[in-house]
C-alpha positions in Angstrom: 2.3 -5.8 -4.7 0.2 -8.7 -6.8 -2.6 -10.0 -3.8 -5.4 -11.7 -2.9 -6.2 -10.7 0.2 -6.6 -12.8 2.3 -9.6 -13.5 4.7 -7.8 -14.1 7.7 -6.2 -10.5 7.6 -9.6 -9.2 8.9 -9.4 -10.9 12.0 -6.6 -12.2 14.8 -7.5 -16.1 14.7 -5.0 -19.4 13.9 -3.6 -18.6 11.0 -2.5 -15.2 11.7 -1.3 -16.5 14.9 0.7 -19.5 13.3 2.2 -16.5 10.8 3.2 -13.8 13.3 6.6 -15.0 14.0 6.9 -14.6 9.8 5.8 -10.9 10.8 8.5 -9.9 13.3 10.6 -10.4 10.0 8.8 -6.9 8.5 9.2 -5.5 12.4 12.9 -5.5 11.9 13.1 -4.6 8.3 11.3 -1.5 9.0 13.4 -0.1 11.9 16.4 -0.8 9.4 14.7 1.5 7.4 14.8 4.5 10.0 18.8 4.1 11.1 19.7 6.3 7.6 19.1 10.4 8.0 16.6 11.7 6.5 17.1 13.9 3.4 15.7 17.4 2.7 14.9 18.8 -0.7 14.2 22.2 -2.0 11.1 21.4 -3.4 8.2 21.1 -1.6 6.7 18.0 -1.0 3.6 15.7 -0.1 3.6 12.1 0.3 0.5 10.1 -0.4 0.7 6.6 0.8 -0.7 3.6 3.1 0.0 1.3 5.9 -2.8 -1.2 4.6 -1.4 -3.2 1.5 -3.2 -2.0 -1.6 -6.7 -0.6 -2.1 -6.6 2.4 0.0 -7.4 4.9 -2.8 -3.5 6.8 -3.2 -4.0 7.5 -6.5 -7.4 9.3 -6.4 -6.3 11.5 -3.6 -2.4 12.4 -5.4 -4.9 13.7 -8.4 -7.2 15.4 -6.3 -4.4 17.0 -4.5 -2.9 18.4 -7.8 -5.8 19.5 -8.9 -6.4 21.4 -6.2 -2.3 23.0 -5.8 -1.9 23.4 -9.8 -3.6 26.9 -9.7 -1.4 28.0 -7.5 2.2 26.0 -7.8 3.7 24.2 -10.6 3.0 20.4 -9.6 4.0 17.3 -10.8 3.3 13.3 -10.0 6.0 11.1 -8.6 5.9 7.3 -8.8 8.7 5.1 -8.0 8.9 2.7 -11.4 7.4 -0.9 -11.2 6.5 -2.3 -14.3 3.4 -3.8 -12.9 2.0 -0.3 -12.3 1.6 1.0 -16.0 -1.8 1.8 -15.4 -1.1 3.8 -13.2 1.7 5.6 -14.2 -0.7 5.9 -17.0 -4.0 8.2 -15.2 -1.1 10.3 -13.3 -0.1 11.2 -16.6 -3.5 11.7 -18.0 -3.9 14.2 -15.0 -0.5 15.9 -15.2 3.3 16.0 -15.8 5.1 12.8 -14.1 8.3 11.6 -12.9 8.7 7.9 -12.6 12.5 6.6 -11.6 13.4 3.6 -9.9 14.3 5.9 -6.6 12.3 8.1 -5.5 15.2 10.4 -4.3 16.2 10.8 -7.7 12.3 12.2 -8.9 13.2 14.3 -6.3 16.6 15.6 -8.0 14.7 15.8 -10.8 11.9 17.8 -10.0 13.9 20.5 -8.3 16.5 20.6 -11.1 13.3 21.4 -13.2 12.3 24.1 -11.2 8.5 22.2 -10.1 6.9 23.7 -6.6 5.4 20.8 -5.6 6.1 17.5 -6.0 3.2 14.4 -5.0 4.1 11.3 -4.4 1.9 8.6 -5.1 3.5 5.9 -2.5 6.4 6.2 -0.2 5.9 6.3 3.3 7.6 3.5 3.6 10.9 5.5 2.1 12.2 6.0 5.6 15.6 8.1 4.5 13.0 10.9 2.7 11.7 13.8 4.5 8.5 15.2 3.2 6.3 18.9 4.2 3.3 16.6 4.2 2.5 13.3 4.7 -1.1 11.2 4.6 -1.4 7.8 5.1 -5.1 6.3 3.3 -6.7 3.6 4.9 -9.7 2.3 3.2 -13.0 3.1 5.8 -14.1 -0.2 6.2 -11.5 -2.1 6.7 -9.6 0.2 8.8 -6.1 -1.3 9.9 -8.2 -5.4 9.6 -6.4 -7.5 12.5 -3.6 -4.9 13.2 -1.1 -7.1 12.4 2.5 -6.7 10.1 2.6 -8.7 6.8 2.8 -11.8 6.2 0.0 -12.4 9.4 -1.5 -9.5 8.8 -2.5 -6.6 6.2 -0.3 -3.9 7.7 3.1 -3.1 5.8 4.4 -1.0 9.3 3.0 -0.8 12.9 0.1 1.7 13.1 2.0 3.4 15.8 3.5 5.2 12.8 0.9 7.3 12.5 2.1 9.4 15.2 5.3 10.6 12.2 2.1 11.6 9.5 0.0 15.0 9.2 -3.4 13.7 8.1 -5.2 10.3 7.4 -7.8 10.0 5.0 -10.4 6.9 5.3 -11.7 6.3 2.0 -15.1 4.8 1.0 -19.1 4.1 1.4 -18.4 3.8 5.6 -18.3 6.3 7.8 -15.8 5.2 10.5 -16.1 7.6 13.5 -14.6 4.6 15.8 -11.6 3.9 13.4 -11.1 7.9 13.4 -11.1 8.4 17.4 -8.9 5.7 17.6 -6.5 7.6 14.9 -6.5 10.6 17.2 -5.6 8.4 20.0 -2.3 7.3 18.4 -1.4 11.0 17.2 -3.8 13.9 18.4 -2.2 16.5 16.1 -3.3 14.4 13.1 -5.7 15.6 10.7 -8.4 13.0 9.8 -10.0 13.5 6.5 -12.9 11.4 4.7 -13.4 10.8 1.1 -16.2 8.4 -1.2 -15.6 7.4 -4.5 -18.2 8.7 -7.0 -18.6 7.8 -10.7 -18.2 10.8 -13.2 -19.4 8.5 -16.5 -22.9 7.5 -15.0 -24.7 8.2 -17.9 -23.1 5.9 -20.7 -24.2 3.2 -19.2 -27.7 1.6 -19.2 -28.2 0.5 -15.4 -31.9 -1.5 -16.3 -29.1 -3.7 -18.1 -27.4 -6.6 -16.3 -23.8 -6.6 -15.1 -20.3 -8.6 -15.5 -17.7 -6.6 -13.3 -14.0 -7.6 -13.4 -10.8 -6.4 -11.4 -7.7 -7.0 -10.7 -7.2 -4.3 -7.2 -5.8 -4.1 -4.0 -9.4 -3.9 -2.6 -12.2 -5.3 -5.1 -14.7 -5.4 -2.5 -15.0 -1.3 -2.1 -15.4 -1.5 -6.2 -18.1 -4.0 -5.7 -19.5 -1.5 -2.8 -19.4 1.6 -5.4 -21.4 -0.1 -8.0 -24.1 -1.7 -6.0 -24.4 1.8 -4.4 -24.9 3.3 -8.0 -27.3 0.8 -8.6 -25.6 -1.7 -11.3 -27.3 -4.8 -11.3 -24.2 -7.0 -10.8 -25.1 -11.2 -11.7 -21.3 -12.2 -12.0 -18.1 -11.3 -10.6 -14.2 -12.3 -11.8 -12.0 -11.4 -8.9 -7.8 -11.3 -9.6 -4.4 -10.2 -7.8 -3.7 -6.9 -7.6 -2.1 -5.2 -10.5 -3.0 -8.2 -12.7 -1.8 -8.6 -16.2 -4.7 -10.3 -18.0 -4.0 -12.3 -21.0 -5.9 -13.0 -23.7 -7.2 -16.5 -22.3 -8.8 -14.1 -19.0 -10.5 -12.2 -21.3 -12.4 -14.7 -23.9 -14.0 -16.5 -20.4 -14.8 -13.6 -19.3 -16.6 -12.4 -22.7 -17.9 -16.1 -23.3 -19.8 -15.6 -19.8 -20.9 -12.4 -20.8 -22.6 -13.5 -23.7 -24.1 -16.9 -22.5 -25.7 -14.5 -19.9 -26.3 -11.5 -21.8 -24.4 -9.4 -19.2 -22.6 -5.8 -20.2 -18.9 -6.0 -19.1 -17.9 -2.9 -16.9 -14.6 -2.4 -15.1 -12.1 -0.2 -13.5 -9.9 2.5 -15.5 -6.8 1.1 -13.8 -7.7 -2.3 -15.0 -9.5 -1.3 -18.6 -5.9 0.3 -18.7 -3.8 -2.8 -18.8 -6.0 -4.0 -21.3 -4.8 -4.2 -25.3 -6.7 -2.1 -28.2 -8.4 -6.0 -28.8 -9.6 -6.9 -25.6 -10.6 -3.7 -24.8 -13.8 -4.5 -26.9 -17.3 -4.4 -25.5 -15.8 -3.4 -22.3 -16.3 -0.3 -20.2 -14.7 1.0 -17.6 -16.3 3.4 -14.9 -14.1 6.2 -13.9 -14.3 7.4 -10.7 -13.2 10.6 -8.5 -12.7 11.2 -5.1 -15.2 13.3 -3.2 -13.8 14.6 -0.3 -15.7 16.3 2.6 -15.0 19.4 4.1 -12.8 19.8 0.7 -12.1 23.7 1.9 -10.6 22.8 5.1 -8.7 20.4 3.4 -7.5 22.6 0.9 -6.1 24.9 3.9 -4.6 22.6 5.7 -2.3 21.1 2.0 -1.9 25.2 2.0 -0.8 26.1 5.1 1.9 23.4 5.4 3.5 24.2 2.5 
């Protein structure tokens, strides 16, 4: 979904208000969703997705959870096909096999006609008519579930009630949230609450006594902006965009033009250094991140136990 988010989605004041009737309009879409029966598959299955819109770290956490099954199971990725989401459609497949349909059902066919274990899903809780062995819902730690309410008023895509239908919940980011958490295990006290950072693994090739031009086009630019402060990039300017932007040439030249007035090194995301062409890719760097995830044994027991 290409976003800004939006400041009011952080808090319940007048605008949110004035929107909420807009959001009973997502309320009823979603029970919709439930009235189909849910559909089993041979293969086994984990779902990876969010209740927040965008920038709840998905991706990370579907590689980290193949890295951690391919030892044992053949795994692949599963992403429903947008043709906003090349990028990526594009680190899943750096990471391991993928199958990207327009239905996820039919990945599904797919994987179990080609004899896979395990199949991840990057995305899908929302795919009410699917029945998975695991399901996590992200949330980023900071921002935590914002005013609590549904899209358009607020930054949820379905009631966090839901959470009482998902196995584990991971909160992702610099902030520990031990509130957020309790109040997780409130709504669902068999659910698993996990936490995870987001740690650089290219530190070295770059210079951090140089100055800094960061651009990014994510669901949650803020927790980017969080990881490189934290990392110690001096950051002097900033270009925010939508999520999954497509930059164009024009996007790219101010960008640079900036850079060198200022004398500022040009660092990104992978996602977004990925929807860049071989041209504009030039002086630009992208930091590539992975997820660190605490108590990584017990989570490893738990994806193996409920498999």
């Amino acid at each position: 979904m290409k976003v800004n988010r939006p400041l009011f989605w952080n808090n319940i004041n007048l605008i949110s208000i004035l929107l909420y009737p807009l959001s009973l309009i997502t309320f009823l879409i979603n029970i919709i969703k439930k009235i189909p029966n849910k559909r089993n598959f041979k293969i086994k299955s984990i779902c990876v997705g969010n209740l927040y819109v965008g920038g709840t770290g998905k991706t990370p956490l579907s590689i980290k959870i193949n890295n951690i099954l391919k030892k044992k199971y053949k795994t692949v990725f599963i992403k429903k096909k947008y043709s906003d989401q090349i990028d990526e459609q594009n680190i899943l497949k750096s990471y391991g096999n993928l199958i990207c349909t327009k239905h996820r059902d039919n990945a599904l066919k797919i994987a179990t006609k080609q004899k896979y274990d395990v199949a991840i899903l990057d995305d899908g809780l929302q795919d009410k008519n699917l029945n998975y062995n695991i399901a996590i819902a992200c949330f980023n730690s900071s921002d935590g579930v914002g005013n609590s309410f549904l899209i358009p008023s607020g930054p949820l895509r379905e009631n966090v009630s839901e959470i009482k239908n998902y196995d584990a919940v991971f909160l992702n980011g610099e902030k520990s949230n031990k509130k957020f958490s309790k109040y997780l295990k409130k709504l669902n006290n068999n659910v698993k609450v996990f936490e995870a950072k987001y740690v650089p693994t290219n530190l070295r090739s770059f210079n951090l006594n140089k100055k800094f031009l960061f651009f990014c086009g994510l669901g949650n630019p803020s927790e980017f902006e969080r990881t490189l402060k934290k990392y110690k990039f001096k950051i002097k300017e900033k270009f925010i965009f939508p999520d999954h932007y497509n930059f164009s040439d024009t996007d790219i030249v101010s960008i640079k033009k900036l850079a060198k007035r200022k004398k500022l090194n040009i660092i990104t995301t992978e996602k977004d250094y990925l929807r860049l062409n071989k041209k504009n890719r030039k002086n630009v760097k992208f930091l590539k991140i992975d997820l660190s995830i605490k108590n990584m044994k017990n989570f490893s027991k738990f994806l193996i136990e409920r498999l």
